[in-house]
C-alpha positions in Angstrom: 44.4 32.0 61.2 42.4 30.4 58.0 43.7 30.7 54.5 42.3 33.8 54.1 43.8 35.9 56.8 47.6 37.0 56.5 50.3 39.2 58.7 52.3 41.5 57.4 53.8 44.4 59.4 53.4 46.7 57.1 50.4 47.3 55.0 50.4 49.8 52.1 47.1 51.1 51.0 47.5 52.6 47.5 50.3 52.0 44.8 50.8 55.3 43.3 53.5 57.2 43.5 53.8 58.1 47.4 52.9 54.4 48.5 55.4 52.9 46.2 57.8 55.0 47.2 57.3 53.9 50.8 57.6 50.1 49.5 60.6 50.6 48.2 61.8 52.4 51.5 60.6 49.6 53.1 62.1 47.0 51.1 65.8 48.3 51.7 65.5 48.3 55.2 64.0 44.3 55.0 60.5 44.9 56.3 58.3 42.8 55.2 55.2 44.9 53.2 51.7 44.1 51.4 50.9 47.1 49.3 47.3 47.2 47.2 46.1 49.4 44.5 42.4 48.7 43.2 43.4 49.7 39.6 44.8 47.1 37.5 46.9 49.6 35.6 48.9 52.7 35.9 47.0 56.1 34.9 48.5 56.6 32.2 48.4 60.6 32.1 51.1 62.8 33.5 50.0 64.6 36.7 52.9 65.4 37.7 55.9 66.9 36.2 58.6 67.7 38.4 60.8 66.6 41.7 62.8 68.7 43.7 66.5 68.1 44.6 64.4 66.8 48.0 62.4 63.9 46.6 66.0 63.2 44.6 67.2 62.5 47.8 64.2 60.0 49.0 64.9 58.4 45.6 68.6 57.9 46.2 67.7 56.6 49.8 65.5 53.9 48.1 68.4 53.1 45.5 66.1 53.9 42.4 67.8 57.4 41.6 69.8 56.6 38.6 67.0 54.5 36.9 64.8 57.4 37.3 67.5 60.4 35.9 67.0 57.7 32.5 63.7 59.6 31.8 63.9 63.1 33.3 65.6 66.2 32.4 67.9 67.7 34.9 68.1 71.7 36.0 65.2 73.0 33.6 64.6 76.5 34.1 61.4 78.2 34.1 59.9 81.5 32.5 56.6 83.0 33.2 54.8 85.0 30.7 51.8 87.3 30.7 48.4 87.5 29.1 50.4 89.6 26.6 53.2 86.9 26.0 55.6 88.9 27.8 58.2 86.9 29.4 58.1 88.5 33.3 60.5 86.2 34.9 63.1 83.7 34.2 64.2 81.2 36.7 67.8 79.3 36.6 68.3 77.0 39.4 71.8 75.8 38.4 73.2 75.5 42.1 73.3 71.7 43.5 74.6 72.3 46.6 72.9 69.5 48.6 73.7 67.0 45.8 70.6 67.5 43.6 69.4 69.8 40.9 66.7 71.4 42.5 64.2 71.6 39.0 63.7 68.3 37.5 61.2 67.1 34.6 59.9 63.5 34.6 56.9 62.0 33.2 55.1 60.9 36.0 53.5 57.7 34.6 57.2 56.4 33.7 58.1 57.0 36.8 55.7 54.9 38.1 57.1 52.3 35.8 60.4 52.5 37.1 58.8 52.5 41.0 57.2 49.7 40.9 60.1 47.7 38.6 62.4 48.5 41.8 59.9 46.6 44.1 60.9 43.5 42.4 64.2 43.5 44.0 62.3 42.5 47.2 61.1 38.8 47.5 59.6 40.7 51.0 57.0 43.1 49.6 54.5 42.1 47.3 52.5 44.6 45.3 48.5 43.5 45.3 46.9 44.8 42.2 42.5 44.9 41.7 42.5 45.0 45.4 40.0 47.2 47.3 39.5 48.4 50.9 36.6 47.6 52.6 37.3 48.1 55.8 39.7 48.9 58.6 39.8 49.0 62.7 42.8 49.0 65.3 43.5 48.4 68.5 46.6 48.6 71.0 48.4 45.4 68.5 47.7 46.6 65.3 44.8 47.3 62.5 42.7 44.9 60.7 42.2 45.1 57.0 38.9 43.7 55.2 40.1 43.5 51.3 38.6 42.3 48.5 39.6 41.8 44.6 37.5 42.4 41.6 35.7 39.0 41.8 34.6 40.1 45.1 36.4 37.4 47.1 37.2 39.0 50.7 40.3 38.5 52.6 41.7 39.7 56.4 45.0 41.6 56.7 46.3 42.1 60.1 49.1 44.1 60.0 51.6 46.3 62.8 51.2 49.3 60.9 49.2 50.9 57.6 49.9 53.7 55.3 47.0 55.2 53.6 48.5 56.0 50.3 45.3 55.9 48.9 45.2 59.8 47.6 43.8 62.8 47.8 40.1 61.4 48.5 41.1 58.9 50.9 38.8 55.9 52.4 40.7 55.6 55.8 40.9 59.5 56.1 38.1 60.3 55.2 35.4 57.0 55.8 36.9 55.1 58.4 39.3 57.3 60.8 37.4 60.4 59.9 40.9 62.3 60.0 39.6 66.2 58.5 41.5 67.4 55.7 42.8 70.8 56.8 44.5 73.8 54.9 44.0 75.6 51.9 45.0 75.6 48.6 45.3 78.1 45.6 41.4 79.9 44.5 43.2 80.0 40.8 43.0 76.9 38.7 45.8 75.7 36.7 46.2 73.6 33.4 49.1 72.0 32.3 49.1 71.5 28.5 52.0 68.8 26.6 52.5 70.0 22.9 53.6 68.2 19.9 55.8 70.3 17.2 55.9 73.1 19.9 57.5 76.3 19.0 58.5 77.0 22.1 62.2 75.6 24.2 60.3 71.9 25.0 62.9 71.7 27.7 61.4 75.0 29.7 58.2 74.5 31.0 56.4 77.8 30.0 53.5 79.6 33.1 51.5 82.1 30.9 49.0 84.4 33.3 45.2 84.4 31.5 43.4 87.6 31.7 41.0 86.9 34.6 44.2 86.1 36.8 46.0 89.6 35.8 42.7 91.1 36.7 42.0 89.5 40.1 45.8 89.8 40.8 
C-alpha cells in the first residue's frame, strides 16, 4: 500500500454522538478504529436533552458514566400542560431498579465534549476531523473508503468493517448502499425552547399542547 492508503478494522463514519459512542466501545475492548467527522467543530446547539437509564448503561460499559453525571441532572420529572396552561399530567420516575434513573437531563453539546475527551484514553482509535466521504464499495474482505479533507487531498481506507454514523441523511445509506429508510414518525412538530430567568421549575422540562394539536387530537 502507498502512503496514502491505511488499514484499520474498524472504520467510523461520523463523530457525533452515536459514532463516538461506538469509539469509545471500541476502544475498551482494544480494537483498533479510524473515526471521521467532516465538521471541524461540535454543533454547538442542544438537540438532544435526555438519556434513559438504557443509554446510562452503554455509557457505564464505555467507562464514561461518571464524567457524564458532572453535567446532567438525575430523575427530573416531567409535567404536561394544555393550551390553557393546565397541568394534565405529572410524571415521577424515581424507581432505579436496573441501576439507572430512568429521566436524565444533559446538554447534548457537553456531552459530546466529554465523548470525545474519553477517546483519548486510546492510543488505538484516532478521531479524523474536516474529513469527508467520497466514496465506499465492499467485497467478501472488507470495504474501501475514498476520503478526502478540506484541502481536497484524497486518501484510501480499507477497513474489516464500517459504521455509518453519519446521521439522519446518511451518504452510505442513502448514496452508496441505497439502504431505504423505513418507518414513520410523529405528523406533529415539536419545539424545544431553553429560557433564561424562567419562572417555571428549570429542573422539569415543561410539554405545553398548542391549540391546533388539542384540535386535531
Amino acid at each position: 500500500m502507498d502512503a496514502k492508503t491505511i488499514h484499520v478494522p474498524v472504520l467510523i463514519v461520523g463523530a457525533g454522538p452515536t459514532g463516538v459512542i461506538c469509539a469509545n466501545l471500541l476502544g475498551v475492548y482494544g480494537i483498533e478504529t479510524l473515526i471521521i467527522e467532516r465538521s471541524s467543530t461540535i454543533f454547538d446547539f442542544p438537540r438532544a436533552a435526555g438519556l434513559d437509564d438504557e443509554a446510562m448503561r452503554t455509557l457505564q460499559a464505555a467507562g464514561l458514566a461518571e464524567e457524564m453525571l458532572r453535567d446532567m441532572v438525575q430523575n427530573v420529572p416531567m409535567r404536561l400542560y394544555s393550551a390553557k396552561k393546565e397541568c394534565m399530567a405529572e410524571i415521577l420516575p424515581g424507581t432505579r431498579e436496573f441501576g439507572w434513573y430512568r429521566r436524565n437531563l444533559f446538554s447534548q453539546p457537553l456531552g459530546e465534549v466529554t465523548l470525545r475527551k474519553g477517546l483519548e484514553r486510546f492510543p488505538h482509535v484516532t478521531l479524523s476531523l474536516n474529513m469527508t466521504l467520497r466514496d465506499l464499495t465492499q467485497d467478501e474482505t472488507g470495504v474501501t473508503a475514498k476520503i478526502y479533507d478540506e484541502a481536497g487531498n484524497e486518501m484510501t481506507v480499507c477497513a474489516d468493517y464500517v459504521i455509518a454514523a453519519d446521521g439522519a441523511s446518511s451518504k452510505i445509506r442513502d448514496a452508496i448502499l441505497k439502504i431505504s429508510n423505513e418507518g414513520k414518525t410523529h405528523s406533529r412538530k415539536w419545539v424545544v425552547i431553553e429560557c433564561d430567568d424562567d419562572p417555571l421549575n428549570a429542573h422539569i422540562p415543561h410539554f405545553t399542547a398548542n391549540h391546533s394539536a388539542l384540535t386535531s387530537a
